[in-house]
N, C-alpha and C positions, 0 to 999 in steps of 0.2 A: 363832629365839628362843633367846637362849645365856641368860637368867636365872629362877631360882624366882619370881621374880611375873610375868614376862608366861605362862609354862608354866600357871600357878597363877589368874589369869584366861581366858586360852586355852582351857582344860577346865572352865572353873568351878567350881572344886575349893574354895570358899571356902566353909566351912561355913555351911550354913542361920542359922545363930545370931547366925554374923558379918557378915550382909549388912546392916549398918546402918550407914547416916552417922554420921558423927561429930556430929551434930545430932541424931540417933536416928530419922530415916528410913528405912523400911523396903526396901530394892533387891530388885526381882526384874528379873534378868538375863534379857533376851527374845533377845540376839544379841549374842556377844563384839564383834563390830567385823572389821576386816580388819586385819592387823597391819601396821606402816610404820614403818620405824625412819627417825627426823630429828632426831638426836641424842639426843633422849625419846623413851621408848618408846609410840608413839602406836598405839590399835587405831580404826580409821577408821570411819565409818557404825555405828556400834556401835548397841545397841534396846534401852535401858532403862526400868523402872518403878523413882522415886523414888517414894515416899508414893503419893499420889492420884495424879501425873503420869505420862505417860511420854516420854521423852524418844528423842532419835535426835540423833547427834552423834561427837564423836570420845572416846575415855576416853584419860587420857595417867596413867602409871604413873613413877614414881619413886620410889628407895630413901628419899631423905627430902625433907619440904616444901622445904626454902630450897633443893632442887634448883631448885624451881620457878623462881624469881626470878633465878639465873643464866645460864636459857634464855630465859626472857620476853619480853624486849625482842628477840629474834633470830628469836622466831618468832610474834609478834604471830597472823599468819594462822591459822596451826596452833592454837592458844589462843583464839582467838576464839570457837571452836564448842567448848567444851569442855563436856562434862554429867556428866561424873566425872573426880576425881584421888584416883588410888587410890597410898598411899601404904605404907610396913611400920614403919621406924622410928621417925617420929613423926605427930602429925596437930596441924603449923601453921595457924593457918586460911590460904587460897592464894583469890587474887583475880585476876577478869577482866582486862587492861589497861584498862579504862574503869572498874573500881572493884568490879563484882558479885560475890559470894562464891561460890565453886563447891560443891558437896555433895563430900564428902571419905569416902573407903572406907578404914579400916585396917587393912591385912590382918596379920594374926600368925600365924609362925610360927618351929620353930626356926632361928637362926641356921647353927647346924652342917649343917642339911638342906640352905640355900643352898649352903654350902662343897661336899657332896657331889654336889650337882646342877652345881655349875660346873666340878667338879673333870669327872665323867663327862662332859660336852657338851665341856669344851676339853683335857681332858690325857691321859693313857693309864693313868684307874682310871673301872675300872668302879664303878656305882652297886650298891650295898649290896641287891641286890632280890632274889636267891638264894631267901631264907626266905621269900618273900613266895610265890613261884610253889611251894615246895614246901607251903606252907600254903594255896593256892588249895584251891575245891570241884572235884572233879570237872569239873561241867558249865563251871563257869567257865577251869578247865584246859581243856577239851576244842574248847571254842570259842576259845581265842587258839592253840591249838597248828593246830586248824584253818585258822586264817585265816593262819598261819604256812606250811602246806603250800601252800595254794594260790597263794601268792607263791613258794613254791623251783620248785612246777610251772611258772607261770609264768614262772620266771626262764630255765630251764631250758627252754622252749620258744622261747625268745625266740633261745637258741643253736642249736638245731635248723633254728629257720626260716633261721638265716646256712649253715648247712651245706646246706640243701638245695635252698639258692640256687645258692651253691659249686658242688654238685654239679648245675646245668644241671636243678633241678627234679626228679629224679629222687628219690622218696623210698628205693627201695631202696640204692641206693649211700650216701643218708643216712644209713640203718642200717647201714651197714655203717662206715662211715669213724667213728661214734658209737662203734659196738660194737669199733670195732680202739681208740680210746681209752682207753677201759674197761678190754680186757684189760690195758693198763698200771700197772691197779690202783693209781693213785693216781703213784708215785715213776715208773713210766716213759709217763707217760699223754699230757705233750708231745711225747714220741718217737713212741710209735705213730701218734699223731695224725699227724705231720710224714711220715709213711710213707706210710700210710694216704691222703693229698692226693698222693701222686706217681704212685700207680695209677691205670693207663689202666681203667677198670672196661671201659669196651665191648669193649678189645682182651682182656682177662679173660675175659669172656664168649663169646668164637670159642674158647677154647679149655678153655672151663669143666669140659666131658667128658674132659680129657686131665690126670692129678694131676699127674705132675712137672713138666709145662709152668704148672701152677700152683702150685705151689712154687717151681719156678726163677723165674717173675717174682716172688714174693712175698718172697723169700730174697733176689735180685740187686738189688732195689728198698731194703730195707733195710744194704744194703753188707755181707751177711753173705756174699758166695761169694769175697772177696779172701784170698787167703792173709794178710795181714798184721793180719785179725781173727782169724787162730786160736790161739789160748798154743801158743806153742812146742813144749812138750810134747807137745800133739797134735796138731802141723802134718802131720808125717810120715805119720802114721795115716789123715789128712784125704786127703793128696796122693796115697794110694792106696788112695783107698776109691771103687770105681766110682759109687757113686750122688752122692758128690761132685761128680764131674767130669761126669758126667748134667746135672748141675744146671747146673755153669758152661757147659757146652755150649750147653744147651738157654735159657739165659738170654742169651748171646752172641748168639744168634742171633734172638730176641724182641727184644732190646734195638737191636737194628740194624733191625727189622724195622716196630718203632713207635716208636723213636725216644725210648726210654725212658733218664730220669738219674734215676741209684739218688740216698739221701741221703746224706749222710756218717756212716760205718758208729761214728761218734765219739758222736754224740747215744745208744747202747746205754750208756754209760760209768756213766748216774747210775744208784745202785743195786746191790746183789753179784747180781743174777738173772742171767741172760744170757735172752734173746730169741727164743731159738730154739725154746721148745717149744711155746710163746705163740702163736707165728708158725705154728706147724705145725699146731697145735689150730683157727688163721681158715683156712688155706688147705684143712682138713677139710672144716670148715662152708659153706665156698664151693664145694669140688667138690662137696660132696653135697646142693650148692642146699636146705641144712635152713635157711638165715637169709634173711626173706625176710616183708616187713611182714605179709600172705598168711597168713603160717605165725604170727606173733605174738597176731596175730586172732583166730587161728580156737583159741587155749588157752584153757582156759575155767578150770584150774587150775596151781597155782604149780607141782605136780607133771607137768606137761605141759610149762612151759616150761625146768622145770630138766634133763627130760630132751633137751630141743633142745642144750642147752649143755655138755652130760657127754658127748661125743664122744671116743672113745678112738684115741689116738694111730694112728696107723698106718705101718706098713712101717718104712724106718728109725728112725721116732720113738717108736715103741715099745718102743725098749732103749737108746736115747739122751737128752741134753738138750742137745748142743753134735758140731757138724761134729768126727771123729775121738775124741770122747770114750770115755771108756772105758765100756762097754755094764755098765747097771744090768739091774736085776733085770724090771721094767718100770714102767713109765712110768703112772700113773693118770689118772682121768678128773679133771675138777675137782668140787673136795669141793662140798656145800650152802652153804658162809656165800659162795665164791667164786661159783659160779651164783647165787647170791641178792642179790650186789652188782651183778651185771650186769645184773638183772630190775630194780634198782631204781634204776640210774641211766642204763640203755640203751630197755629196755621198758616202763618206765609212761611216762616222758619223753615216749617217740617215738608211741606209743600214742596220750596226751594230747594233743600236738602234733596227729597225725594228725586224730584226733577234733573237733576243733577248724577244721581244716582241712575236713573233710568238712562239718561241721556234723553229726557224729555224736555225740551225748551218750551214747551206750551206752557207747562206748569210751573216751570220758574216764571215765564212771564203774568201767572194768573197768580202765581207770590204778590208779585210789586204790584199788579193792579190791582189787586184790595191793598194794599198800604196806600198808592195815590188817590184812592177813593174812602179811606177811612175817616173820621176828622182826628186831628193832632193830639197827641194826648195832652196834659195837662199835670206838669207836676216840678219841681223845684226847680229842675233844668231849666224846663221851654219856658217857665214865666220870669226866669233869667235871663235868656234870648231873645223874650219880646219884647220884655223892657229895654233892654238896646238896643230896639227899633229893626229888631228881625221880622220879615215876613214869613208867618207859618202857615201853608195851606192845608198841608193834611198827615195823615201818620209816617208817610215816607220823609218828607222834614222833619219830623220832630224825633226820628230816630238817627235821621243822618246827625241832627246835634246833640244827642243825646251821645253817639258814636264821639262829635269831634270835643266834646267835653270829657267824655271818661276817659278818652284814649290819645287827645293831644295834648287838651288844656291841665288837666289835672296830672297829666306826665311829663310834662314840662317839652313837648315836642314840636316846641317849635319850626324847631330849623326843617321838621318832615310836613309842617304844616300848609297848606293851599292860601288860606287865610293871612297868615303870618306871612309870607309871601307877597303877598299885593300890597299887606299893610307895608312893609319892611321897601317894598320897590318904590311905593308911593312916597314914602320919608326919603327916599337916597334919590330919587330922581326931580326931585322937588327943586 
């Protein structure tokens, strides 16, 4: 449906007052119809009350009467069963092909409201509904932002189930190739990810008790043990630093050993971060078997899981951020907003998913309960939404509009929209 009166029937958003023929019978709408476009906009098996009658038929919808008569003759069949012609511009009287006068609906509204509902379903401006959702009640806010989160959970486990496919069914390696996307935080999240699918996990696992042998594959796997990723400046440095060449050894010899192809050390490029501390912070978490569906479970608060994720560097990475670099002061855990992003797009996700999977409703609901107890995130979107006077309380807002930006506002989806809705009823009922 791309126009304001088939949206405007569809919902039956036509005010109580207005529902009279143009004869001055009174319609009550028992079933819009199914919608069928055949040049006219036709809604099919439709279930009306005219006056005393009720009727069952097709309703056909046009911007003005003498459309009727241009189509007529072309679709006699379509026309035959007609029991409404609901019109906006004018109200001709419009006749059966055998002669009969049909009951005639004329809907009014503004013209400019069409222009902004055609403009948001076919071009790249959004619908004017900002003020509407920040004047929403509470409860009526709290129920579209809800039925908004459970579509992003959904959406979101739907990519879960393809990973843990990927991964031969294995949920932990799911978490884990999840959780290495993540720590890309957004700008290198394709890269990790691409890393992330070239680890051998099981060959990982023989050597899970031994760190540099899990670093050296973790490290040789993303093309960082090549001399020709290190800045110049610190090549020298690199080229004689024993645990360096520990590395490339011990990854030489892994990669012969199972047959492993790093990715091209070129995919680090987007972004000023470099990877390496990223990279040292997963291969932590992996020798010290802390990540681990198991272990996600069995947290009961957000303070539990943010401590699973604050791992402090260790051995070389402790005074480093880059192979040869010049030794910092040291090295930090990750702060709360960055454990809190990982809890909200790694851990309730996989959680849910899981939950799901099991047929365990405890742990879908201990999903959303760290999302309504997390705080909001903070990023182009939500301070889009707050400056239009949205109220954001915690991570499960700011995903449900994170959800109705990527997936209504930017797709032009209005007419599927809750928002666009109240805006659109509140203009016609006005």
């Amino acid at each position: 449906m791309n126009t304001l009166m088939q949206y405007i029937w569809a919902n039956k958003l036509v005010p109580q007052r207005e529902l009279v023929t143009t004869n001055g019978d009174i319609i009550d709408i028992i079933n819009t119809g199914q919608y069928s476009s055949c040049g006219a906009s036709v809604f099919r098996n439709a279930k009306i009350k005219i006056g005393e009658s009720t009727w069952s038929g097709n309703v056909v919808l046009h911007d003005k009467s003498s459309d009727w008569e241009k189509e007529l003759h072309n679709k006699k069949s379509t026309y035959d069963n007609v029991i409404l012609h609901v019109t906006h511009y004018d109200d001709i009287e419009t006749i059966r092909p055998h002669g009969e006068s049909i009951p005639q609906l004329h809907i009014k509204y503004p013209n400019q409201l069409e222009k902004e509902f055609y403009d948001a379903v076919n071009e790249n401006i959004a619908l004017p509904c900002c003020n509407t959702i920040a004047e929403m009640s509470k409860i009526e806010l709290h129920c579209n932002l809800s039925r908004l989160l459970v579509e992003r959970i959904e959406e979101k486990a739907e990519r879960i189930k393809n990973i843990y496919s990927l991964c031969d069914k294995r949920w932990d390696d799911a978490l884990f190739r999840l959780l290495a996307r993540n720590f890309g935080f957004g700008i290198q999240s394709c890269a990790f990810e691409a890393w992330a699918s070239t680890l051998n996990m099981q060959a990982l696992a023989k050597h899970r008790n031994n760190k540099l042998q899990v670093e050296a594959i973790f490290f040789g796997q993303a093309g960082l043990l090549e001399d020709s990723t290190i800045p110049a400046y610190y090549l020298s440095e690199a080229q004689n630093c024993k645990y360096y060449n520990d590395l490339k050894r011990e990854y030489k010899f892994l990669a012969n050993k199972f047959n492993l192809q790093s990715v091209d050390a070129n995919i680090w490029n987007k972004g000023s971060y470099t990877p390496h501390l990223r990279i040292a912070r997963l291969a932590t978490l992996y020798a010290k078997n802390s990540i681990s569906l198991s272990s996600l479970a069995n947290c009961n608060t957000l303070q539990e899981l943010r401590h699973i994720f604050q791992v402090q560097p260790e051995g070389y990475w402790r005074y480093h951020l880059i192979f040869g670099g010049t030794e910092t002061s040291g090295t930090s855990v990750l702060k709360n907003n960055q454990a809190d992003l990982l809890i909200i797009n790694t851990v309730a996700p996989i959680l849910y998913t899981y939950g799901k999977h099991r047929n365990d409703a405890r742990l879908c609901e201990k999903a959303e309960d760290f999302l309504h107890n997390l705080p909001n995130e903070n990023n182009n979107i939500i301070r889009y939404w707050s400056q239009m006077g949205v109220n954001i309380n915690c991570a499960a807002d700011s995903q449900a509009l994170i959800h109705l930006r990527n997936n209504y506002c930017n797709k032009h989806k209005c007419a599927e929209c809750r928002f666009a809705y109240a805006y659109l009823k509140e203009k016609i009922r006005a």
